[in-house]
C-alpha positions in Angstrom: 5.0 11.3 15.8 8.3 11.7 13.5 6.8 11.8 10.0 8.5 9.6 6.9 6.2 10.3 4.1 3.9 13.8 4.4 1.8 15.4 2.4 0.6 18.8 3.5 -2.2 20.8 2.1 -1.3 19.3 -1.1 -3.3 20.4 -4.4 -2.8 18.7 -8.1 -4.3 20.8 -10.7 -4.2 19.5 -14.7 -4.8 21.9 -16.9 -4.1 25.7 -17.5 -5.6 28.0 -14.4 -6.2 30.6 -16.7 -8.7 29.0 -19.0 -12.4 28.5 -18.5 -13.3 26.6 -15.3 -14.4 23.6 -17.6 -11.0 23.2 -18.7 -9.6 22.7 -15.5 -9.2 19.5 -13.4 -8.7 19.5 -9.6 -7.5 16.3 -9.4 -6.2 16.7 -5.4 -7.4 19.4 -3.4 -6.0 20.4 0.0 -4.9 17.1 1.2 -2.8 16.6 4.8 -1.7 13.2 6.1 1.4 11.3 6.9 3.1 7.9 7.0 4.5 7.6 10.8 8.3 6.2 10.5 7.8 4.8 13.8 5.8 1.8 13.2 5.0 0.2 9.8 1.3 0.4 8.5 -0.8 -1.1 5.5 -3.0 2.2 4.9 -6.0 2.4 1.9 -6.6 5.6 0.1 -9.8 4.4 -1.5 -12.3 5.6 -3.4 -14.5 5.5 -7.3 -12.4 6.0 -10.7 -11.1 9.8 -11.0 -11.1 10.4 -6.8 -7.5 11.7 -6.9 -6.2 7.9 -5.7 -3.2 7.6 -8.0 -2.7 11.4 -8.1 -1.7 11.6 -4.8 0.4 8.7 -5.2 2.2 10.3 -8.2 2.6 13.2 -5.7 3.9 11.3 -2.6 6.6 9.5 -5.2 7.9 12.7 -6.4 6.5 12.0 -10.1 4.8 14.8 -10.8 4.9 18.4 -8.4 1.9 19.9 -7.0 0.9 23.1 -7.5 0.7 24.2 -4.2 1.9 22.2 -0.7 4.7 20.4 0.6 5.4 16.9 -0.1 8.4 15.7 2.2 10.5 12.5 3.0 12.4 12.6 6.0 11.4 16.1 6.9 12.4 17.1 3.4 10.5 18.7 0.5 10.7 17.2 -2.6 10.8 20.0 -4.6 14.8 21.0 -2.6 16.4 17.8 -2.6 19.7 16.9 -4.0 20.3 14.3 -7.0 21.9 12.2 -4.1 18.9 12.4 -1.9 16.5 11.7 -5.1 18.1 8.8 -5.3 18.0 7.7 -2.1 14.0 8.5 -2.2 13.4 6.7 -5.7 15.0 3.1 -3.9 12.9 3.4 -0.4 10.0 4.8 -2.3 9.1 1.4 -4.6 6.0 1.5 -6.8 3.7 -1.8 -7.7 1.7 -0.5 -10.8 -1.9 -1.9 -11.4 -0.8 -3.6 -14.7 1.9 -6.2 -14.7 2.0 -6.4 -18.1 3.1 -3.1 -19.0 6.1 -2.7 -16.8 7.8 -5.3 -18.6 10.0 -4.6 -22.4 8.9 -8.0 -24.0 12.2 -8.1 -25.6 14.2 -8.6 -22.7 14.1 -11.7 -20.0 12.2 -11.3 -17.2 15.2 -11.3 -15.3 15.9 -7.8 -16.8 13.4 -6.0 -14.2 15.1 -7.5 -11.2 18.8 -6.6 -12.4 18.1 -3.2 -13.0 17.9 -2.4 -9.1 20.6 -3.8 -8.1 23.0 -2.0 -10.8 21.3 1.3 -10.6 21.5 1.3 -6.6 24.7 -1.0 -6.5 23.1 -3.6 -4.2 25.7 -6.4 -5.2 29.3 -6.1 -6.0 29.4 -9.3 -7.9 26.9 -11.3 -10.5 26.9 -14.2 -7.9 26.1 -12.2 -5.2 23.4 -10.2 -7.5 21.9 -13.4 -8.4 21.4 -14.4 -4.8 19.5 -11.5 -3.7 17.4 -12.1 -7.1 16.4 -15.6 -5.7 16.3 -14.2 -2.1 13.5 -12.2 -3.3 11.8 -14.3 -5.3 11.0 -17.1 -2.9 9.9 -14.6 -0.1 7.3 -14.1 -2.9 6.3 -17.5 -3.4 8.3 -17.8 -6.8 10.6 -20.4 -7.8 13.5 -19.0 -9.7 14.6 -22.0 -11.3 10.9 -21.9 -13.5 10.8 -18.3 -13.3 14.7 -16.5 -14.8 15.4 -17.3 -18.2 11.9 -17.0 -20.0 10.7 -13.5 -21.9 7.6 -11.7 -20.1 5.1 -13.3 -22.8 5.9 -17.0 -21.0 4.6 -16.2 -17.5 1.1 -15.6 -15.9 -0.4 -12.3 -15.0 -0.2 -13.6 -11.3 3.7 -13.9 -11.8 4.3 -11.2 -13.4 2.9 -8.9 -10.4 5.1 -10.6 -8.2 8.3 -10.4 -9.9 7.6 -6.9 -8.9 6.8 -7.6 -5.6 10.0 -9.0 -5.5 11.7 -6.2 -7.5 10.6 -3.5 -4.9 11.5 -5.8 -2.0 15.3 -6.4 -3.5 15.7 -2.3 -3.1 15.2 -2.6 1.0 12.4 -0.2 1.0 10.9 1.9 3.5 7.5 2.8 1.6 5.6 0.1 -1.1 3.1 2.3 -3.4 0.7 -0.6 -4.1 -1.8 0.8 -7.4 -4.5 -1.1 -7.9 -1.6 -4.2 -7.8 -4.9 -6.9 -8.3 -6.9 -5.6 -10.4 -5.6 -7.1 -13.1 -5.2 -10.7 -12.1 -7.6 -13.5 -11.5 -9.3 -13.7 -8.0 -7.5 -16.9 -7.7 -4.2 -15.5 -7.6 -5.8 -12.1 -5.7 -5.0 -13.7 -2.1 -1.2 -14.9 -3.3 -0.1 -11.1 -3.7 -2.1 -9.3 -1.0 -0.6 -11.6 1.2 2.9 -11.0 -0.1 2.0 -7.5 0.7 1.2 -8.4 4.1 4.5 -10.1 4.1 6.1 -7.1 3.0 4.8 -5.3 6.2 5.0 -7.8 8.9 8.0 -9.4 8.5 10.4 -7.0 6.3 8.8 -3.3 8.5 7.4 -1.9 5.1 5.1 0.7 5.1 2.8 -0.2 2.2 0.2 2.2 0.4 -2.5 0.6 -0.9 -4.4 2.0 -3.8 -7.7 0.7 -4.9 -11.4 0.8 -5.6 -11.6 -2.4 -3.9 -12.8 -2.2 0.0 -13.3 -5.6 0.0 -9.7 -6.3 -0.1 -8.4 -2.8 1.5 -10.9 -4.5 4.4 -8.8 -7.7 4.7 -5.1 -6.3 4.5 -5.4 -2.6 5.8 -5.2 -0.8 9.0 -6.2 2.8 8.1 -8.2 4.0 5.2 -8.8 7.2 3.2 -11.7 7.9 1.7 -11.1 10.0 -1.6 -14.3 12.2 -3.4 -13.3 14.3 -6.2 -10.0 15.4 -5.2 -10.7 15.7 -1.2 -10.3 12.9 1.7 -14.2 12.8 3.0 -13.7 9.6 5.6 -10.5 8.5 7.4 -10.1 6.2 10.0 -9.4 2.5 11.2 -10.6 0.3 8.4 -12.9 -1.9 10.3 -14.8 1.5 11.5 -14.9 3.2 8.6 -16.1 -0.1 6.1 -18.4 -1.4 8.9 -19.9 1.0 9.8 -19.4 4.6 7.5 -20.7 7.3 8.4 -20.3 10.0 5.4 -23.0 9.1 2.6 -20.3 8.6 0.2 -18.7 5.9 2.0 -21.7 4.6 2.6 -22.8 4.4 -1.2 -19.2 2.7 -1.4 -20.0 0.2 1.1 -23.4 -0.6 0.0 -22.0 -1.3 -4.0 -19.9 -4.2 -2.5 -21.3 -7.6 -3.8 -23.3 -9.8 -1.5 -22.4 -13.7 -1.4 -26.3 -14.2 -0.4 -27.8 -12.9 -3.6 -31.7 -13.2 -1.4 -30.7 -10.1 -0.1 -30.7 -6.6 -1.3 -27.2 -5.2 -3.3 -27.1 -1.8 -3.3 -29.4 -0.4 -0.7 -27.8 3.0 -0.6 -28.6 5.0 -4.0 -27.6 8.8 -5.3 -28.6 10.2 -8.2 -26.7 13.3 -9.8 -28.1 16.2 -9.2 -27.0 18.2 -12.2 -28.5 21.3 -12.6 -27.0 22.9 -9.3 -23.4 23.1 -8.4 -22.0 23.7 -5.1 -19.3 25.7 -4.0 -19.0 23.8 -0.4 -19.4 20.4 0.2 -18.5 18.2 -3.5 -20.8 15.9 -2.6 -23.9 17.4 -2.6 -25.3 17.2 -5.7 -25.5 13.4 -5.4 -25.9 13.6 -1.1 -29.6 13.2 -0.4 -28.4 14.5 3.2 -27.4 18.0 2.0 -28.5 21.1 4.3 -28.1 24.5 3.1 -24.4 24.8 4.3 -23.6 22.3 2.5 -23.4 24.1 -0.5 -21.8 27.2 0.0 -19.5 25.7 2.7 -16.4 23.1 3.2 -17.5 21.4 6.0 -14.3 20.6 8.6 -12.8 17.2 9.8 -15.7 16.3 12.9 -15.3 13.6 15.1 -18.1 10.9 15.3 -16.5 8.6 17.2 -12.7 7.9 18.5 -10.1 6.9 15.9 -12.1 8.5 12.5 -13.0 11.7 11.0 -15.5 12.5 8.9 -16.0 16.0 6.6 -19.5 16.3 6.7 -21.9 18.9 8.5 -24.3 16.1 9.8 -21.4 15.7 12.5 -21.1 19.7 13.3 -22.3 19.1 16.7 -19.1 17.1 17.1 -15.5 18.0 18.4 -13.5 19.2 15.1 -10.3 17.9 14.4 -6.9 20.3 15.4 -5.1 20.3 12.5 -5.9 19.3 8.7 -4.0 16.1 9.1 -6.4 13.1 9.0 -3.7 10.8 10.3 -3.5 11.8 13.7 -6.0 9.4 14.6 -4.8 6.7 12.7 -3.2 4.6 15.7 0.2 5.0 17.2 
């Protein structure tokens, strides 16, 4: 499978190395997978505030380095690319940030955000052919640029706002759409408008897209593959229907179970851990809230078994299971 976007045994760490352990975040930890740049996907890396989500997307972009690992476009690490192939990388790499509100300078037009592209990667030779791909853009969004250009950020709705930049990352031709959190922010109502440009984005333009979010119940409805992130460290990866349906490592099944109910006569929640704080663990990070912990479970890291075909799982209730060959957790995404 030729690789466009990698990540290999990638580890974030904030914070000095040489101070106390306390003082020291691991925000990513040893993490392998690719995007293939065979086939576009929609692929979830999911999981509770301060998993390591939006880390590893800062990584993948090139925004911040890791501290040890390769992360590599193209077959190329970050860290040894030219300014030319930087630039290259920042226009097929396009970010969607989880608040629309900050990307925009409230001085400045909203048409500001979707001229900027197209000078900075000279996308148009001429202000008529500029506008038109501006336009373009905007009504493969669902936007009307007649009631959207001319008016300050202030003017228009959160729901607009977010796609304007769905738009603005679609004008650069990309190859790879980092999605944060990109509905968090706006009212369920308008929730289905973007995912589906997403979708769009994907089906009909070959897009790979990234999405990052607590939110199962939408990485459910618009995802292929998921990643389950704990502390740092993918737990769960697999097809989406497997892994939400039916999860088999107790974290993703305390995620799973904290997704609302529409039939509120039935139980919310069935799946509860408590923090077990007096005992850390050197293995498994997951065992001082796992009720399912065995003794290797905290003096070990438990490899990627496989349960069933097309998921892994790191957790040593599956050690009587086949182990995964490499460290790569997309391998069994499907090709």
């Amino acid at each position: 499978m030729a690789k466009l976007l990698s990540v290999q045994n990638v580890s974030k760490i904030f914070g000095n190395e040489g101070l106390r352990k306390k003082d020291v975040t691991v925000a990513v930890d040893d993490v392998t997978f690719s995007i293939a740049d065979d086939r576009p996907t929609i692929t979830a890396i999911a999981g509770e505030s301060g998993s390591g989500k939006t880390t590893l997307a800062l990584l993948l972009m090139g925004q911040i380095p890791p501290n040890s690992g390769t992360v590599s476009y193209r077959g190329k690490d970050l860290a040894h690319m030219t300014r030319d192939e930087k630039t290259i990388l920042t226009r097929e790499l396009q970010p969607i940030y989880q608040d629309p509100y900050a990307a925009y300078n409230p001085f400045y037009r909203v048409d500001h955000v979707l001229q900027m592209p197209i000078k900075r990667f000279g996308l148009a030779k001429t202000k008529e052919e500029s506008r038109l791909l501006i336009e373009d853009a905007m009504e493969k969004v669902g936007l009307r640029p007649a009631e959207t250009l001319g008016r300050y950020p202030h003017q228009l709705s959160g729901g607009q706002k977010q796609r304007l930049m769905v738009a603005r990352a679609l004008l650069c031709q990309p190859k790879v759409v980092m999605a944060d959190e990109p509905v968090s922010m706006v009212d369920a109502s308008l929730r289905a408008t973007i995912l589906s440009s997403l979708r769009k984005l994907n089906q009909d333009f070959g897009i790979s897209i990234l999405y990052i979010t607590h939110d199962l119940t939408t990485a459910y409805q618009i995802c292929e593959n998921i990643l389950i992130m704990y502390a740092g460290s993918v737990v769960e990866a697999g097809s989406v229907d497997q892994v939400i349906r039916n999860p088999k490592h107790p974290y993703t099944q305390l995620l799973v179970s904290s997704i609302p109910l529409p039939d509120k006569n039935k139980r919310w929640g069935g799946v509860e851990f408590e923090e077990i704080q007096l005992r850390k663990s050197s293995g498994c990070k997951f065992a001082p809230r796992c009720p399912a912990a065995m003794h290797e479970c905290w003096s070990q890291r438990p490899a990627f078994y496989l349960p069933d075909e097309g998921r892994t799982v790191a957790c040593f209730l599956y050690k009587d299971q086949p182990t995964l060959d490499s460290s790569d957790v997309s391998q069994i995404f499907p090709t």
